[in-house]
Structure formats: structure tokens, C-alpha cells
N, C-alpha and C positions, 0 to 999 in steps of 0.2 A: 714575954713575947719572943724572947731570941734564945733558944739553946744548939742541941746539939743528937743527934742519931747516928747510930750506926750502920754500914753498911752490907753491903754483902761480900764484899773483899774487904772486911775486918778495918776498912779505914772510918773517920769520922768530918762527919760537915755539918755546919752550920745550918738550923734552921730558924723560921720567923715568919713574920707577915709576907716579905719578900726575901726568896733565899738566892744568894750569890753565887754560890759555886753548886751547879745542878747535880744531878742524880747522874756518875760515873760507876761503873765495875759492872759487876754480874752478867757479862758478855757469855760466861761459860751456860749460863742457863739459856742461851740463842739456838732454836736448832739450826738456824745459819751457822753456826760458830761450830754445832756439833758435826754435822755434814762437811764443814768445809775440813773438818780436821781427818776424817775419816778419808777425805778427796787427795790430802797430804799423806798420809802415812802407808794409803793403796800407790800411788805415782811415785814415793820414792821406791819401795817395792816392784812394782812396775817397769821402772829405770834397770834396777838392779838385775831383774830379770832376763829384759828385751834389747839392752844395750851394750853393746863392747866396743873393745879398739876397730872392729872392724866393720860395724853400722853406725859406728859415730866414735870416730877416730881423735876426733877432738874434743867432744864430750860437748858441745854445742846444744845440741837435743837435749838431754840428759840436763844441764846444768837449764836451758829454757825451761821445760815442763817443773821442775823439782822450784825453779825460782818462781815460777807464778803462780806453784800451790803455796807455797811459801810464804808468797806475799800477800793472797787472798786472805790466809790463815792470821796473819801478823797485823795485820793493816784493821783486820774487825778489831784486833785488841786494841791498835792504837786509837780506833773511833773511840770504841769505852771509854778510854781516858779519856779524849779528847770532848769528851760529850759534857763532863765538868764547866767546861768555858766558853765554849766555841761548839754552837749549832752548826755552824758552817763548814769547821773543822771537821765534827763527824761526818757530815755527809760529801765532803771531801773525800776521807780517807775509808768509808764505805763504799763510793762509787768506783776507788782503784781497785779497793777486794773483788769487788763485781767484774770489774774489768779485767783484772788475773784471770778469774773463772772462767772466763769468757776467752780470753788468752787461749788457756789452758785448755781447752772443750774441742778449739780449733785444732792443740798438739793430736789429741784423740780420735781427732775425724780426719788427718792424715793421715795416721798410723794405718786404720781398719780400710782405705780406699788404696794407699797401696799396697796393704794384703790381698786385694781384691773382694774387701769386703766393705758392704755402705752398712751403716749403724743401722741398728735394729728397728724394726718400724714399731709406732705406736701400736699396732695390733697385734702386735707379737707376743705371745704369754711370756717371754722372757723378759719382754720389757715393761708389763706390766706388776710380774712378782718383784723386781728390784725396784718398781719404782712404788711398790706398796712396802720395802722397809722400813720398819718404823724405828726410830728412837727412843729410850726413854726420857719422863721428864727427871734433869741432876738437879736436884735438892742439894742447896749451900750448906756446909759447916765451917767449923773454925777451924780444917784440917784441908785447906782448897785446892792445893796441890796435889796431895795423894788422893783424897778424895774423887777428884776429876780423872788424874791418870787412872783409876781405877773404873770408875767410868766409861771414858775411849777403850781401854781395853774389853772393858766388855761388850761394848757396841763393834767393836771390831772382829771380835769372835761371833756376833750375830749376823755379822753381814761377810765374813771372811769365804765363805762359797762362793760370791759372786764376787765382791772387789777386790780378792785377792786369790781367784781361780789362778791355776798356772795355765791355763789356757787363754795365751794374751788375748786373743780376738773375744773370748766373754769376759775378760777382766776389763780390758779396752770401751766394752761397750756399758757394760756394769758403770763405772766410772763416768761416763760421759755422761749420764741419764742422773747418777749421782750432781754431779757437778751443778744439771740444770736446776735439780731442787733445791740446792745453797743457793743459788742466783735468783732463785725467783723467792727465797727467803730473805734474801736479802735486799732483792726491790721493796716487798713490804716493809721492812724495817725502813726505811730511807723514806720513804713515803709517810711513814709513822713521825719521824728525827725532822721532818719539811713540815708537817702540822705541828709541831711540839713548840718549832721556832716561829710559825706564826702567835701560836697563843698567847707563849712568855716569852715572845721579843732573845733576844741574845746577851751578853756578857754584858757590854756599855750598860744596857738597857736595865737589865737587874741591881746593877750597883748602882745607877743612878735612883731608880725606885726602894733602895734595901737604905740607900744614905736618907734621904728625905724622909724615910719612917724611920729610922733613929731621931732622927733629929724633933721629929715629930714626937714622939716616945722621950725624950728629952727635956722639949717643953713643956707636956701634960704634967710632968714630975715634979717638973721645978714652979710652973704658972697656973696648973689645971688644962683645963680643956679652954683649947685658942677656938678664936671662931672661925666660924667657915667662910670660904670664898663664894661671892653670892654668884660668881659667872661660872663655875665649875663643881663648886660642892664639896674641893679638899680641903683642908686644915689650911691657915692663913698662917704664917711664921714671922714672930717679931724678928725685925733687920735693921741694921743702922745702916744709913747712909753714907758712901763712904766720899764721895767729891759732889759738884754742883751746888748749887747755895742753899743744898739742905745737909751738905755734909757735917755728918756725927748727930743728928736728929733720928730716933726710933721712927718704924714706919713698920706698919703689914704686908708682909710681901708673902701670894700664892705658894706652895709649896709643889704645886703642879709646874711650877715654873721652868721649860721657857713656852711649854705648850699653854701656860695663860699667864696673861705678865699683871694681874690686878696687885694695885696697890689701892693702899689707905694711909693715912696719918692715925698714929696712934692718938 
């Protein structure tokens, strides 16, 4: 009933009727996660390019835009882990990557408005061939680090004409159009991570359902098949009672319990 699989970041979890610690890692196969890296790695570039001591003397600008690509990028990873335990947790620290993006989209649309330029319209062929780049899909190995740098790199040389033009005003705009595709990749995901925790409930809720089928799994073993609960229809589990004027007397008690509290006397 209960073993164990492996994942896609080489780690391993329990599985069974009901599994406790959920499906974590394989965030690198997101095109949210592949977009938002290419979003990082054009904006430090970008910095390095368009900024000095003497349009950002304090380094303010530069250190804002480079932190909320930063944090977009870092924060999907921490949902992946976080998505083991805590539904709530992912879409927590999904909605902050979202909100970097979004941060950072704004750094963008200052830059191009006091150049004297507004971002590129949606009918503009320029804004349509960048925002027709596509990705490929990364295929996991046992090699995930090199693997993946090898990867970005190469998505970065397919899109390096436009996100990392030296022409800040199309690199500016390149980016900004990039940015909105991670974002709306990343509403879907969040939207996916909000039905997932409806269906299988969160952390509490799985360990409580993964304890009661051991335990269930327990007594088949050792008593056969217990009976069913006649108000619910789950396995009934021998209990002793522990105070009351039936304490240390066996009794049937529901295994759905506290969502149905039938008892019987054995």
C-alpha cells in the first residue's frame, strides 16, 4: 500500500492510498520559471548597461529592478518546495513572484516614458515577433543543474536580439512584453495550485487521512476486514475507552472520525 517514487529533482516521497508530503521540485520544466529567468538575466544586463554613478548615483534603480527580477525568479523556487506541505504556502510565495513581475514591468514603463518613448503597441510587429518567442520544452536528467544552465543558455541566445539588444529602448520593450508572459504563466499556475488544494485539502488534512489508513491497514493485518460504518461507509476501528463508566471496555469507533462520531459496542 505505502512505498516510495522518485522525483524529478532526484529527491524521494512517500507514496500510498493517501500521500503526506505532495508532489515538490520540477519547477525548471514551468515556462513561468523559464521566462522569468530570461526576465533576470536581460535586467541585470540591462542595469549594467543603462546605469552609472551618474543616472543612479546610489544605485537605487539598479539594485530595485535586479531585486524584483530576483525575487520573481527565487520565490517560484521557493513555491516548488513549498508545495510538499503547504498549498497555501505555494500560492503565497507564487503570488509575490507575480508581484515582482509586476514590480518590475513598472521599472520598464518608466524607463521607455522618460526616454520619450510609451511601450510598443499590441499591433506593432515588433511586439508581436517577441511575443511569438517561444521556448523549448527542458527534459529532466540526473544532471539538473548543468543540464538546465545549459538550457537558459540556450534560450538566451534565441531570444538575445531582442532581450538583450544594446538598444535599451528595444531591449526595454523586449522585456516588458517578456515579463507580461511569466505573469500570465504564472496566474495559471496559481489558479491550477487553488484547484489542487481544493481537491486534496492541505497538510493537516492529508496526515490526518494517510494516519487513519495505516491504521486501517493495521487492523486488516492483524483482525481481517473490520466492518463498515453504517452512517458513512468507512472502516469502523476497534478503541478502548479510555474514562466514563465504560472506561477500558473495547468499542467500534468510525475511522472518519470527527466528521462522524458512530460508535457500537463490540
Amino acid at each position: 500500500m505505502f512505498g516510495q517514487r522518485t522525483l524529478d529533482n532526484g529527491t524521494r516521497e512517500a507514496t500510498g492510498s493517501f500521500r503526506i508530503i505532495g508532489h515538490y521540485g520540477g519547477y525548471r520544466k514551468m515556462y513561468s520559471f523559464g521566462f522569468t529567468c530570461l526576465v533576470y538575466h536581460a535586467t541585470t544586463l540591462f542595469c549594467k548597461r543603462n546605469f552609472n554613478y551618474r543616472n543612479d548615483a546610489l544605485g537605487k534603480t539598479v539594485g530595485q529592478m535586479v531585486g524584483a527580477a530576483r525575487s520573481a525568479r527565487q520565490n517560484i523556487v521557493e513555491a516548488s518546495s513549498r508545495a510538499a506541505t503547504s498549498k497555501e504556502q505555494e500560492l503565497r510565495q507564487l503570488d509575490v513572484a507575480k508581484g515582482s513581475l509586476d514590480e518590475l514591468a513598472g521599472d520598464y514603463e518608466v524607463f521607455l516614458v522618460d526616454a520619450g518613448e510609451a511601450p510598443w503597441s499590441q499591433s506593432d510587429e515588433r511586439y508581436q515577433t517577441v511575443k511569438a518567442l517561444k521556448l523549448d520544452a527542458f527534459d529532466a536528467t540526473d544532471d539538473l543543474d548543468h543540464e538546465f544552465g545549459e538550457y537558459i543558455l540556450a534560450m538566451r541566445r534565441r531570444c538575445a536580439e531582442w532581450l538583450e539588444n544594446e538598444d535599451p529602448l528595444v531591449a526595454a520593450n523586449a522585456i516588458l512584453i517578456t515579463i507580461r508572459r511569466a505573469a500570465a504563466f504564472l496566474k495559471g499556475q496559481m489558479d491550477k495550485t487553488a484547484d489542487a488544494f481544493l481537491e486534496e485539502g492541505g497538510f493537516t488534512e492529508r496526515m490526518s487521512r494517510a494516519r487513519i489508513a495505516a491504521r486501517d491497514e493495521k487492523a486488516r493485518a492483524n483482525h481481517g476486514d473490520t466492518p463498515k460504518c453504517p452512517r458513512c461507509g468507512r472502516n469502523l476501528r476497534k478503541m478502548v475507552a479510555r474514562k466514563g463508566r465504560n472506561a477500558g471496555n473495547e468499542f467500534w469507533g468510525c475511522s472518519g472520525y470527527p466528521e462522524c462520531d458512530f460508535t457500537r459496542n463490540v
